[in-house]
Steps between C-alpha positions, in 0.01 A plus 500: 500500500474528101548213264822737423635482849431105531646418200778688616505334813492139329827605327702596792374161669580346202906646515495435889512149417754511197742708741399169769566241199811667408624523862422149584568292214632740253344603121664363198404622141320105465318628852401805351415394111426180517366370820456171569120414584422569850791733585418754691601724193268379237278701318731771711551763166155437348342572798696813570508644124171455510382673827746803383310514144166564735677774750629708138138443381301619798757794536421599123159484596507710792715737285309508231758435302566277195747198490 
């Protein structure tokens, strides 16, 4: 599997348990922005932003392409 594909896969783990959060407990804005320390949320959008800035880099890459 490429670093591509895993990063990819991280992501969709990653929004499997949002969708789980969201049914079980629900997702506010404060759950989504502003987590409290230790909910299962935190570092949620920094994580994710992050992992999707590596995908559109490695995809440039294998492109050839400029960003």
């Amino acid at each position: 599997m490429s670093n591509k594909q895993k990063l990819i896969q991280r992501m969709l783990e990653m929004q499997r348990k949002f969708i789980t959060q969201e049914h079980k407990e629900g997702v506010t804005l404060e759950d989504y922005y502003c987590p409290e320390d230790g909910h299962p949320l935190e570092n949620y959008r920094q994580e994710y932003a992050e992992l999707a800035t590596q995908v559109v880099d490695l995809a440039h890459e294998e492109k050839g392409s400029k960003r």
